[in-house]
FIDO-744231 format. One line per 4 residues: number of its first residue (from 1); their letters; for each residue x, y negated, z negated of N, C-alpha, C, O. Coordinates in pm, 1 decimal, m for minus. Example, Ala and Ser with C-alpha at 12.3 -4.5 7.8 and 13.67 -1.06 7.14 Angstrom:
BEGIN
1	as	1319.0 569.0 m780.0 1230.0 450.0 m780.0 1320.0 330.0 m780.0 1423.6 331.9 m846.5; 1285.0 225.0 m708.0 1367.0 106.0 m714.0 1290.0 m3.0 m787.0 1340.9 m113.8 m803.9
// end
This chain:
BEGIN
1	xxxx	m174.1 531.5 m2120.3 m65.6 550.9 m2025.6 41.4 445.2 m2050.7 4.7 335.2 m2092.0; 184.5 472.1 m2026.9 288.6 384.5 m2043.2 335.7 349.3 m1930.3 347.8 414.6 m1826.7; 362.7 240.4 m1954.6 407.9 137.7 m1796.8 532.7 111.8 m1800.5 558.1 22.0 m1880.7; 624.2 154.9 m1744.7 765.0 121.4 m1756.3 817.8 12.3 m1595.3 802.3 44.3 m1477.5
5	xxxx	860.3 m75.4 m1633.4 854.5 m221.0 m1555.7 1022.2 m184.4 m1541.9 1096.8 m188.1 m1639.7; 1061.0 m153.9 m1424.8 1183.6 m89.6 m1367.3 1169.7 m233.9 m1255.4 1069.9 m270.4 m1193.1; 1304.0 m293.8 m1258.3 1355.7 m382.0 m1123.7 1366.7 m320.0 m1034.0 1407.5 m207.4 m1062.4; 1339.1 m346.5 m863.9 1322.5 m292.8 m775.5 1444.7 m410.3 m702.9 1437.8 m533.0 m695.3
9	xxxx	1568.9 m301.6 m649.7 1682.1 m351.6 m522.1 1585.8 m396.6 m451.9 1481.0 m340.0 m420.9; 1635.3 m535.6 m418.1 1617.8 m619.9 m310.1 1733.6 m555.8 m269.2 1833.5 m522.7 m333.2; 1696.3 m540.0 m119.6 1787.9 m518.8 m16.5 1827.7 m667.5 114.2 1763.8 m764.3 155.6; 1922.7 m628.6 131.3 1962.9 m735.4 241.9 1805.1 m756.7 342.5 1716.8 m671.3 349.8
13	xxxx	1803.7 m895.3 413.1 1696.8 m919.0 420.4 1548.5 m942.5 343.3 1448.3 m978.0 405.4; 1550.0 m923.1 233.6 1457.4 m972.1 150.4 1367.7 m840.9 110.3 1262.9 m833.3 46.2; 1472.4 m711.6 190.5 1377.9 m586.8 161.2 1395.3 m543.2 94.2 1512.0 m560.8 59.4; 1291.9 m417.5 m22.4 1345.2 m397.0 m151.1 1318.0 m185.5 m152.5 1230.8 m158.8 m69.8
17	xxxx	1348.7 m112.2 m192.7 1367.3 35.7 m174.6 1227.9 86.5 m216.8 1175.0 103.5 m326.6; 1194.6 101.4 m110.9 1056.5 131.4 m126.7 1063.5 287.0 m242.6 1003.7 295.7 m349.8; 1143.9 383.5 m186.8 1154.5 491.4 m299.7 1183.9 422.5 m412.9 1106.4 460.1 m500.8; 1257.7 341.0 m452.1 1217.6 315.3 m628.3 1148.8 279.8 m637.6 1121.9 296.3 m756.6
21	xxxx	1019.9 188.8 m561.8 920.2 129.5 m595.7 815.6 288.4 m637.4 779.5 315.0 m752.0; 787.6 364.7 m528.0 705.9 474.1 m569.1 742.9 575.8 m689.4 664.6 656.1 m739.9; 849.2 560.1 m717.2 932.7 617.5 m829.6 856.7 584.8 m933.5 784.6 664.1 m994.2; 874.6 426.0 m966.4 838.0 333.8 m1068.8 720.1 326.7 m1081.1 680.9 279.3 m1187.8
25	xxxx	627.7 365.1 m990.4 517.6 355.9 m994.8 433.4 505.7 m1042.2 326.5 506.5 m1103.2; 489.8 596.2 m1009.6 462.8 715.1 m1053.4 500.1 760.7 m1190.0 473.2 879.3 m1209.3; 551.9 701.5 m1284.4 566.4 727.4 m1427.6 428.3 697.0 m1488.9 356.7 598.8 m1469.3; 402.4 832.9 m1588.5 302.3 815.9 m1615.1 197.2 887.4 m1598.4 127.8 944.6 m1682.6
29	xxxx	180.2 877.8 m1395.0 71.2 894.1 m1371.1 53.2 1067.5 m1349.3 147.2 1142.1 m1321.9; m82.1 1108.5 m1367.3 m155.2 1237.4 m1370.3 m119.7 1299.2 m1179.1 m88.5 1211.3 m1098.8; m126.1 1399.1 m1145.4 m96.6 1454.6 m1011.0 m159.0 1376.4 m934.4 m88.0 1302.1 m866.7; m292.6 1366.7 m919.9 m409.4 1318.6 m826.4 m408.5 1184.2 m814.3 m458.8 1130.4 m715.7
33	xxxx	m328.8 1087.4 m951.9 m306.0 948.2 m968.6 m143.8 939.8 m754.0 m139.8 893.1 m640.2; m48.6 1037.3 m866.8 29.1 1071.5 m783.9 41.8 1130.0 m624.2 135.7 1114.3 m546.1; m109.2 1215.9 m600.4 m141.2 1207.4 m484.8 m155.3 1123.3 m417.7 m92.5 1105.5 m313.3; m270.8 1028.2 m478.5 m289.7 868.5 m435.8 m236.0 840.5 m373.5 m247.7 825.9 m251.9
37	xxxx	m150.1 822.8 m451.2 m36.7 697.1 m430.8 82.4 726.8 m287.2 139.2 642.2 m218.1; 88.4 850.5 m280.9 191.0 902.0 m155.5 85.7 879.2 m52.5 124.8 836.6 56.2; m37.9 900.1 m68.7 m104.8 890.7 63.1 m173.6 769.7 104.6 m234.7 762.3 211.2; m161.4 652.6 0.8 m161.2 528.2 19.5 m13.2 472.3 103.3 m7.9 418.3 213.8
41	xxxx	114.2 509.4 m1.0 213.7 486.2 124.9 244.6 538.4 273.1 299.8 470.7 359.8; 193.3 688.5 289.5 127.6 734.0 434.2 40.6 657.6 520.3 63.3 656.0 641.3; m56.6 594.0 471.0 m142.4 532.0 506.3 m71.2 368.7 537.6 m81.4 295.3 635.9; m17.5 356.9 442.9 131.1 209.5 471.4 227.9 222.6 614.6 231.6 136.0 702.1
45	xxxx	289.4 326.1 616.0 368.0 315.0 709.5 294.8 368.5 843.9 364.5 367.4 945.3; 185.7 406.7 853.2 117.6 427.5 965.8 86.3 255.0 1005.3 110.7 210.1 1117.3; 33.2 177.5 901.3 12.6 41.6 929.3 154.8 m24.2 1012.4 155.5 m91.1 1115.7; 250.3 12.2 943.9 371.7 m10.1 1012.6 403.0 7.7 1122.3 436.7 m81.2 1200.6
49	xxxx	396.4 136.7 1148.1 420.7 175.5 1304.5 323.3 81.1 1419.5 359.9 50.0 1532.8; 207.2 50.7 1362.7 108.4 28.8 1465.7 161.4 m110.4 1477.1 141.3 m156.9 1589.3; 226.8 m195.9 1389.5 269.7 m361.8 1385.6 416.1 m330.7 1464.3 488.6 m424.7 1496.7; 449.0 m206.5 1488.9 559.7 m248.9 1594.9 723.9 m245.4 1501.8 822.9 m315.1 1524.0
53	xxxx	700.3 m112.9 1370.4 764.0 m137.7 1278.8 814.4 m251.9 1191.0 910.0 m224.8 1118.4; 749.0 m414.1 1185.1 782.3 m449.9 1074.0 663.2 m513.4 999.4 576.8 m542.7 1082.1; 627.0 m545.0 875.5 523.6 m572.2 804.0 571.0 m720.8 783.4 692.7 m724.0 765.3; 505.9 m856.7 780.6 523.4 m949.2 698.7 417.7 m958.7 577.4 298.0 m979.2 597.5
57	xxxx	471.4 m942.5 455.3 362.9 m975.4 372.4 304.0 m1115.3 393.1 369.6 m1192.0 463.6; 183.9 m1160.2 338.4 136.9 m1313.0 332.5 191.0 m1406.3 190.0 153.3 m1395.7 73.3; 260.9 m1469.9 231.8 353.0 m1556.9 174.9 271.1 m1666.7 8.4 317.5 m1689.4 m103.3; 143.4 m1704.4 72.9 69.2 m1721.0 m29.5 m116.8 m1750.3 24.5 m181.4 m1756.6 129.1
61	xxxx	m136.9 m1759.6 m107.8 m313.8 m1759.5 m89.1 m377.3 m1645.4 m160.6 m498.6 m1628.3 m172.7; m244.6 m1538.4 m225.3 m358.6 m1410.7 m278.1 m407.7 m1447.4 m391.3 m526.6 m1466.4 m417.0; m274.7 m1462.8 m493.3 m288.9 m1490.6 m626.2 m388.8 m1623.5 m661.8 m436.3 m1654.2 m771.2; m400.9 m1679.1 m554.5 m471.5 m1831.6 m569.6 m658.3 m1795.6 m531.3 m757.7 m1860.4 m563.8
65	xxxx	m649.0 m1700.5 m472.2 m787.5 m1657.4 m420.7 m846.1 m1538.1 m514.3 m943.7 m1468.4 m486.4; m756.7 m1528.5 m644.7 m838.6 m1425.9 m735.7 m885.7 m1502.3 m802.4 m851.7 m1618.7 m823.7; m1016.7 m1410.0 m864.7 m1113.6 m1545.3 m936.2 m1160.0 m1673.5 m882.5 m1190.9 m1763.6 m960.6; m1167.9 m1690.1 m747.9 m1222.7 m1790.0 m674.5 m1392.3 m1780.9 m651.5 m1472.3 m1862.9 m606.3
69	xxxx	m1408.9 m1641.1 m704.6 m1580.6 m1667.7 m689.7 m1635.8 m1638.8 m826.4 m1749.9 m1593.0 m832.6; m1541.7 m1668.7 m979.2 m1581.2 m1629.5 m1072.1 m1711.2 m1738.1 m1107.8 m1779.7 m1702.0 m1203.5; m1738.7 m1824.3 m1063.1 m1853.7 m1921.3 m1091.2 m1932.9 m1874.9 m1065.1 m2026.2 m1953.6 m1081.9; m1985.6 m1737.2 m1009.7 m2107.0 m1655.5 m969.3 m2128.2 m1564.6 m1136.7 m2240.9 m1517.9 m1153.2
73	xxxx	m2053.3 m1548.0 m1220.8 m2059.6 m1519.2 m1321.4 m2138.7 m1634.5 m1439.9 m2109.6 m1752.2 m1461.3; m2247.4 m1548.0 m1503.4 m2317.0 m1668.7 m1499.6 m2319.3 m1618.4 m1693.0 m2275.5 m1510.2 m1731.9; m2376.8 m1720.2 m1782.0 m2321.1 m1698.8 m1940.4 m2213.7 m1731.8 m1977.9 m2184.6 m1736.8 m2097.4; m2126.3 m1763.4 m1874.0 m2008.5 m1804.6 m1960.9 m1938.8 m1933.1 m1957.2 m1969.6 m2011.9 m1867.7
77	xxxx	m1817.1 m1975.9 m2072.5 m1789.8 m2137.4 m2038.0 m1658.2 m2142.1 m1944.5 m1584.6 m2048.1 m1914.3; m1650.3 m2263.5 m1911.1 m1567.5 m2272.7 m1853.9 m1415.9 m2210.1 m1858.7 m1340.7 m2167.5 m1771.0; m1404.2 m2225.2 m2012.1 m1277.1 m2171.3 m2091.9 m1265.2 m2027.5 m2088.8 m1155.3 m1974.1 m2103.8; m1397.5 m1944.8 m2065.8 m1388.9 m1825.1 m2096.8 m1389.1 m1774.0 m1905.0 m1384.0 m1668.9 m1841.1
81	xxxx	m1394.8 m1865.6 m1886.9 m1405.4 m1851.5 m1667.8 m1285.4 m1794.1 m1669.1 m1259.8 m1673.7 m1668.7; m1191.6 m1911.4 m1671.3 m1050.0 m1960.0 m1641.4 m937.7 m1823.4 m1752.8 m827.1 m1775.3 m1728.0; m1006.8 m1807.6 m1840.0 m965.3 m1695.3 m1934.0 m952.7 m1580.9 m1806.3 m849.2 m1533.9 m1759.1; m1047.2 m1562.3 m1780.4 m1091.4 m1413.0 m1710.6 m1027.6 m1425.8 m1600.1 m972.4 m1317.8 m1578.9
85	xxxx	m1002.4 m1506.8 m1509.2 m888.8 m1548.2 m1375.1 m741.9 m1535.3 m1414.4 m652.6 m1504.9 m1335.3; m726.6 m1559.7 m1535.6 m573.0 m1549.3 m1590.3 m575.4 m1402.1 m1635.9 m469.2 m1339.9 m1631.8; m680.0 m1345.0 m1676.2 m669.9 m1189.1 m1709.4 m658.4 m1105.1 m1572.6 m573.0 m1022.0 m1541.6; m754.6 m1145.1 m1509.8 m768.0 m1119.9 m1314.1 m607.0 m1109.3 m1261.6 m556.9 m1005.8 m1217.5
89	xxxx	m535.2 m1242.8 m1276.5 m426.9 m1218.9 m1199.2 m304.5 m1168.0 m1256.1 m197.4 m1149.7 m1198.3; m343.1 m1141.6 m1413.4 m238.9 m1120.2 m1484.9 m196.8 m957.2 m1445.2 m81.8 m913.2 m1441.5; m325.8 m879.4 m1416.4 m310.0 m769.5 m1410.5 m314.5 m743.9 m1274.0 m254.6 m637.3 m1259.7; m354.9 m785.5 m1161.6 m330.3 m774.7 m1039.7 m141.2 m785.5 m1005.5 m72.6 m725.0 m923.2
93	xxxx	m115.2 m859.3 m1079.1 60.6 m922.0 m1054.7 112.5 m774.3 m1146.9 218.5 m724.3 m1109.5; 58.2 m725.2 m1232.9 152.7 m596.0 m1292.8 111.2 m483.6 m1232.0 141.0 m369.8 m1268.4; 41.4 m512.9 m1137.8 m10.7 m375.3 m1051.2 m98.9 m254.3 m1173.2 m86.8 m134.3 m1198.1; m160.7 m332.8 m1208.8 m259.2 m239.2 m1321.8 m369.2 m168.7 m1268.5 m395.8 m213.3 m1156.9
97	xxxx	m420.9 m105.0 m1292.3 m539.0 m25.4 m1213.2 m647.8 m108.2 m1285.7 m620.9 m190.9 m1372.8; m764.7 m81.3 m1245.6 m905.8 m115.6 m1283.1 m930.7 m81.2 m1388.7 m981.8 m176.5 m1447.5; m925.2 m6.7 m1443.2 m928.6 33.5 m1625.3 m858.0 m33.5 m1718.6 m897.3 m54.6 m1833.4; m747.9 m69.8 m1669.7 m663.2 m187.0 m1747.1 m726.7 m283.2 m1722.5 m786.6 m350.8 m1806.2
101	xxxx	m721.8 m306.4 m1583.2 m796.7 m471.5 m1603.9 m940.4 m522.9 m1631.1 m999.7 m628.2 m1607.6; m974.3 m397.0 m1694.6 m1124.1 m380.2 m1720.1 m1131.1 m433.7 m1861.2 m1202.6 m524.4 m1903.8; m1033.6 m351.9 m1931.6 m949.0 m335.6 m2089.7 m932.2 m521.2 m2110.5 m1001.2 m596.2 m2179.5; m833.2 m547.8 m2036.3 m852.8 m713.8 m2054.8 m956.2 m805.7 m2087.8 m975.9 m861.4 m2195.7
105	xxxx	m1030.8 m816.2 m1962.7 m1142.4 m841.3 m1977.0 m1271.6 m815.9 m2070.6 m1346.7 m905.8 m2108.4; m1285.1 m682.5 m2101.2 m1337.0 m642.2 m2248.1 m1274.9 m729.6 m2325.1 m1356.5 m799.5 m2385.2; m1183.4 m750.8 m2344.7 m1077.7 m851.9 m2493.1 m1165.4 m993.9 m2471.1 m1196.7 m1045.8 m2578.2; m1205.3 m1057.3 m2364.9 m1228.3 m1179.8 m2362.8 m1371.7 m1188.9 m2336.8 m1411.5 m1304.8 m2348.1
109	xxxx	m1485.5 m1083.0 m2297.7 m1645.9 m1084.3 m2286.3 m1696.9 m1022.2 m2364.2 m1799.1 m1070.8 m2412.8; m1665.8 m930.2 m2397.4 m1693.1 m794.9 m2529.5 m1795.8 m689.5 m2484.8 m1836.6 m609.8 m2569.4; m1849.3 m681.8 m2333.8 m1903.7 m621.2 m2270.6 m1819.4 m558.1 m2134.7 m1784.0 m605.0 m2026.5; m1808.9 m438.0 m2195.8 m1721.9 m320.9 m2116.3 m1783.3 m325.6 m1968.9 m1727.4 m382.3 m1875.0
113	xxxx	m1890.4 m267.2 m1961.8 m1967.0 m261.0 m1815.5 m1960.2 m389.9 m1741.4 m1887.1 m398.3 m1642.7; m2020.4 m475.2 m1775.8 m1970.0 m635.6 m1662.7 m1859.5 m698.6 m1684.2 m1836.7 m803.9 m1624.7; m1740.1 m626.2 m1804.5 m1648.6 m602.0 m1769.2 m1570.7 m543.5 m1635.6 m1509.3 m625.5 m1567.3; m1571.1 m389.5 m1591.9 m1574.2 m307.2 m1496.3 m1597.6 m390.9 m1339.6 m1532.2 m414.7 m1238.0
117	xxxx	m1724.5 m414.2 m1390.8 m1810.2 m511.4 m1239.3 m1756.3 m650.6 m1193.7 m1769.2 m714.5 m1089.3; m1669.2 m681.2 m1350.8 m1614.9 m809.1 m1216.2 m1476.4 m754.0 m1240.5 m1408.3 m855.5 m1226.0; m1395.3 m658.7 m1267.7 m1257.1 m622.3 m1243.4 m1268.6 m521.5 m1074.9 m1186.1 m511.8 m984.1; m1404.0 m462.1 m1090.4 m1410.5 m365.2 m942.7 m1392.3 m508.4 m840.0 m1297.6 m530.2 m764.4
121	xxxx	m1498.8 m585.6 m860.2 m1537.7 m681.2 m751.9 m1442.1 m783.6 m721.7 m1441.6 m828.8 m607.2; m1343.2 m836.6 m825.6 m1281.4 m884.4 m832.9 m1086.3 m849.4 m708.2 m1028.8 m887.1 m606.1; m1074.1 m754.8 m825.6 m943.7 m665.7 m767.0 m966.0 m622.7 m622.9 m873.1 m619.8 m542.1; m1122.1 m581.0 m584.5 m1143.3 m551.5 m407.9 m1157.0 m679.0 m351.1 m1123.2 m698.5 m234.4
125	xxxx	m1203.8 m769.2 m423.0 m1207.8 m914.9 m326.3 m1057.8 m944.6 m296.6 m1024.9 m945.7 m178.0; m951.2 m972.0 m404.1 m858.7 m977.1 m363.7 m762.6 m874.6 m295.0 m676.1 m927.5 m225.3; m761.1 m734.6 m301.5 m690.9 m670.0 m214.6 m753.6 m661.2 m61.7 m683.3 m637.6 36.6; m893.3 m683.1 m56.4 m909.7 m694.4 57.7 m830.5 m850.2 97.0 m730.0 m871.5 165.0
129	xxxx	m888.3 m910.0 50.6 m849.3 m1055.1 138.3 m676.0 m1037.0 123.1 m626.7 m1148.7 138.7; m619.5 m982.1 109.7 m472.5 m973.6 119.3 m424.8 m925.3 202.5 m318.9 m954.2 258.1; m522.5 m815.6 230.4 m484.8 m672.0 385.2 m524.2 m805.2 503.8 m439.4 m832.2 588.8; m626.0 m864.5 501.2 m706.8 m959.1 578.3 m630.5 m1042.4 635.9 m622.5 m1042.9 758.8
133	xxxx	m548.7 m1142.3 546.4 m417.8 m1215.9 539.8 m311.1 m1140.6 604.1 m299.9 m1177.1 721.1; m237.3 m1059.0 575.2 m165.4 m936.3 607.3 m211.3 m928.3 761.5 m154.5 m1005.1 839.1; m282.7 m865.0 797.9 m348.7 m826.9 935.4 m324.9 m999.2 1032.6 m267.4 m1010.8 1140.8; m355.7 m1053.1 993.5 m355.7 m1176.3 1050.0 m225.0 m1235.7 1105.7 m193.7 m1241.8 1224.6
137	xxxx	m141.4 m1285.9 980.7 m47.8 m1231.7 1028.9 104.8 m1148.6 1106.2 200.8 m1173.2 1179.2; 50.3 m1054.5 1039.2 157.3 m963.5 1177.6 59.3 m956.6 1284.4 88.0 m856.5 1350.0; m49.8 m1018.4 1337.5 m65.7 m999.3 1457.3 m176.6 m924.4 1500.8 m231.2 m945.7 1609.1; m221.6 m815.2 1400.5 m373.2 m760.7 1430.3 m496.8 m832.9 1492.2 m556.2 m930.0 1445.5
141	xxxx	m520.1 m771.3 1596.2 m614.6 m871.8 1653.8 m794.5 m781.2 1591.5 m903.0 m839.1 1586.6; m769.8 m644.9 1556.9 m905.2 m597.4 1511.9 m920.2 m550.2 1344.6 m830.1 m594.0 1273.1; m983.7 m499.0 1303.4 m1013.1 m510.4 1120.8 m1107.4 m338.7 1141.3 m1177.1 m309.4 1238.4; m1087.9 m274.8 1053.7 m1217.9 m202.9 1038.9 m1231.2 m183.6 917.7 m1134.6 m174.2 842.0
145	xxxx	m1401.8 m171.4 865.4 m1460.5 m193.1 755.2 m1509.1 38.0 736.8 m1586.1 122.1 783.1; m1398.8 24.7 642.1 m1435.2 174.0 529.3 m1481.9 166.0 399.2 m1463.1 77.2 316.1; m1554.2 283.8 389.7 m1620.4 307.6 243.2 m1556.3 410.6 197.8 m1468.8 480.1 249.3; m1608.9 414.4 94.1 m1531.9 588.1 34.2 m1576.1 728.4 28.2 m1531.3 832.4 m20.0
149	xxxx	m1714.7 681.5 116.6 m1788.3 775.3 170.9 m1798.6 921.9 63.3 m1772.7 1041.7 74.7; m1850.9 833.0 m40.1 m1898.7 890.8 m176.2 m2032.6 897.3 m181.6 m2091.8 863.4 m79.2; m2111.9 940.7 m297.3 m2233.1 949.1 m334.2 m2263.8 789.1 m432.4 m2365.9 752.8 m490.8; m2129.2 721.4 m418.2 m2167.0 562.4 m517.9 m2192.7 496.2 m440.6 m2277.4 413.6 m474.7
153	xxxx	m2131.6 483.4 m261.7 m2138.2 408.2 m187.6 m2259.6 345.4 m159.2 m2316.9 432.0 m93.2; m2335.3 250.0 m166.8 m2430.1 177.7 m129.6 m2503.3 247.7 13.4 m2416.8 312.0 72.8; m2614.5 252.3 72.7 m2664.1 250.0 207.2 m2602.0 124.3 294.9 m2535.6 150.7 395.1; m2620.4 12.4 262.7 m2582.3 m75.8 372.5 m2462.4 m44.7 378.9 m2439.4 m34.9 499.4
157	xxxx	m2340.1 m15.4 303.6 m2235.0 m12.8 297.7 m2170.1 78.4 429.0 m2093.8 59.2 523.7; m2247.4 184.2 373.9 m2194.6 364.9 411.6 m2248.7 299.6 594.9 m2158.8 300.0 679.0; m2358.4 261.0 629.2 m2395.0 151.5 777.6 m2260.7 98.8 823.5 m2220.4 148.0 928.8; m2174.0 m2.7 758.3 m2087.3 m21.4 777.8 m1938.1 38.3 813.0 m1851.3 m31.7 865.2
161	xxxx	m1919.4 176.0 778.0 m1833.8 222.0 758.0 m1773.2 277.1 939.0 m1841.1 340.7 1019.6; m1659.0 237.3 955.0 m1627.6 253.1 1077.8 m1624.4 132.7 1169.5 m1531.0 124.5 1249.3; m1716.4 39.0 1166.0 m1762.1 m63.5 1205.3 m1577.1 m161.1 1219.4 m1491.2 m188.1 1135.5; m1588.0 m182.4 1352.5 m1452.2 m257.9 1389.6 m1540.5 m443.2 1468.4 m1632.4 m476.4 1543.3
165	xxxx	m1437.3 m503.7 1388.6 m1478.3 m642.1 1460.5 m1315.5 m696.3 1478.1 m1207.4 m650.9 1440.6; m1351.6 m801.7 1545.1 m1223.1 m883.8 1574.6 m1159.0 m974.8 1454.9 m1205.1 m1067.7 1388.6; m1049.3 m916.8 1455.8 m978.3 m991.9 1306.6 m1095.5 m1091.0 1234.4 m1150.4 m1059.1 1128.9; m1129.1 m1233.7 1318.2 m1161.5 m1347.6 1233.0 m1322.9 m1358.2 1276.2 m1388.3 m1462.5 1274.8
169	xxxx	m1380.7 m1201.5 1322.1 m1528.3 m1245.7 1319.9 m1596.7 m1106.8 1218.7 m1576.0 m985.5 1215.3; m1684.3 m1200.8 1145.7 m1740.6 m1123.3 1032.1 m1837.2 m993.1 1084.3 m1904.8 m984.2 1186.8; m1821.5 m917.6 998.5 m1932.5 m779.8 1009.3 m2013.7 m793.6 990.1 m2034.9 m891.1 918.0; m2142.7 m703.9 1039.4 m2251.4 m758.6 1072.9 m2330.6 m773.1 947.0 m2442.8 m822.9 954.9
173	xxxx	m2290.6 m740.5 849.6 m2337.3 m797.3 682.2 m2262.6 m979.5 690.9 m2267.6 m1053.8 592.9; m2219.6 m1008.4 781.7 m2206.6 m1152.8 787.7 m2061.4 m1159.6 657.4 m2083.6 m1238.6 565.6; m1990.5 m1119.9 653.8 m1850.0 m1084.5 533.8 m1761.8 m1029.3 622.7 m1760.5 m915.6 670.0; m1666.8 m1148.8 645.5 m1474.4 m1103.5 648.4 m1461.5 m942.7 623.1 m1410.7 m859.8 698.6
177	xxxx	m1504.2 m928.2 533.1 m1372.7 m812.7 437.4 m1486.9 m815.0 348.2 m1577.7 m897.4 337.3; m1455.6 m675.3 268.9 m1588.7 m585.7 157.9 m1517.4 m698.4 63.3 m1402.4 m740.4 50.6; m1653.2 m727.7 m0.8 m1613.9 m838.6 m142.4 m1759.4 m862.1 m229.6 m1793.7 m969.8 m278.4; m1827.3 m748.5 m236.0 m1983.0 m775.2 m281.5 m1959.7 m702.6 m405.8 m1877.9 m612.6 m424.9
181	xxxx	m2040.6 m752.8 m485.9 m2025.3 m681.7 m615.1 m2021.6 m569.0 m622.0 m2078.9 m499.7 m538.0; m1956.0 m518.9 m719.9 m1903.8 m386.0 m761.4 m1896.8 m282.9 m617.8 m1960.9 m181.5 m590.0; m1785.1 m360.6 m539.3 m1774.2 m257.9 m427.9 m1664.2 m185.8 m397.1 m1564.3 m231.9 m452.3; m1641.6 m81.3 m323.8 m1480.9 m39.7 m330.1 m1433.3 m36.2 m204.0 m1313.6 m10.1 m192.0
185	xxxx	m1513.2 m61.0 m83.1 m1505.8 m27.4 12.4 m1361.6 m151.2 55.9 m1322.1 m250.8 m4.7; m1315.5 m87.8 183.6 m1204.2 m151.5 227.5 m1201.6 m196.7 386.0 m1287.1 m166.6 469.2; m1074.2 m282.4 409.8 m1048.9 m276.2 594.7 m945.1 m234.9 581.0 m888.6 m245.7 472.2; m882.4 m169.9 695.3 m769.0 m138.8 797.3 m743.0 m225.1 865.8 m811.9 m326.3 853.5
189	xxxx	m614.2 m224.4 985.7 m600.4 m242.3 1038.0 m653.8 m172.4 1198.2 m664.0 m49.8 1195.3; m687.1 m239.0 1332.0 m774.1 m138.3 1403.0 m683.2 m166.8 1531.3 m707.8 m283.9 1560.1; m617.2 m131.0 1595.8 m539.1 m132.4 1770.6 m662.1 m82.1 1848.8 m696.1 36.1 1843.4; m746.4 m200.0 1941.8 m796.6 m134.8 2077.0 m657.8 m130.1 2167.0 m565.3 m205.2 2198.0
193	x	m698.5 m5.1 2187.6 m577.1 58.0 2327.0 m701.4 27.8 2457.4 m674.7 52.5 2575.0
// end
């Protein structure tokens, strides 16, 4: 697939056109890639509405919190750690999918599969802890923990799914936000009315 890296208008206020962003982001991609992706931004501006129409992103801590649990990776040196955190954020910052940043990582372990397993575990540790950050905040006072309510999903997981706690108290797997190996599961944002 070809990646075409299009500048996105900043708009007055620091805001930037969200239609060229989905524009730019949709080159390339296959229908169902393209489904995605509209119903991820559906799923965005519903987050919006519920914050009272405006979003603050989190200013910093994402990029610094990828690869923060790569020391659980065990065989490798230090050099080849710090390798794989710079591959981690290199492709998180170009908005690459998991197959790319899988592709990276293959370049620097030479094993495709625990390749995969720390780009899945990795890329969900940090997009969760970003929504987490995010939620925090603009103000969310609740979190809820989803799966993908697949046939990959784990049992304890699929237990979890639905499961709402208060922003800064962990689920009852004792975890913030899904971040266990090779997981895909996610949080929301949750409004008790």
């Amino acid at each position: 697939m070809s990646r075409t890296n299009k500048s996105l208008k900043v708009l007055d206020g620091g805001k930037f056109d969200i239609d060229a962003l989905i524009s730019a982001l949709e080159v390339g991609l296959d229908e169902t890639a393209v489904k995605a992706l509209r119903e991820g931004y559906a799923q965005f501006r519903r987050e919006v509405e519920l914050a009272g129409g405006v979003i603050k992103l989190p200013a910093a801590g994402v990029t610094e919190h990828i690869g923060e649990r790569l020391f659980l990776v065990s065989g490798i040196t230090e050099t080849v750690r710090e390798n794989l955190r710079i591959a981690l954020v290199e492709g998180i910052e170009a908005i690459e999918t998991i197959s790319q940043i899988t592709e990276r990582i293959t370049a620097i372990i030479n094993d495709e599969t625990r390749a995969r397993w720390i780009a899945q575990t990795e890329v969900t540790n940090a997009f969760n802890h970003s929504r987490w950050l995010g939620m925090k905040e603009n103000g969310f006072t609740h979190k809820m923990w989803l799966c993908k309510r697949d046939n990959l999903v784990r049992t304890e997981h699929r237990a979890l799914d639905g499961q709402i706690r208060k922003i800064d108290e962990p689920f009852s797997n004792g975890l913030q936000y899904p971040s266990e190996i090779n997981c895909r599961c996610y949080i929301k944002p949750h409004r008790i009315r």
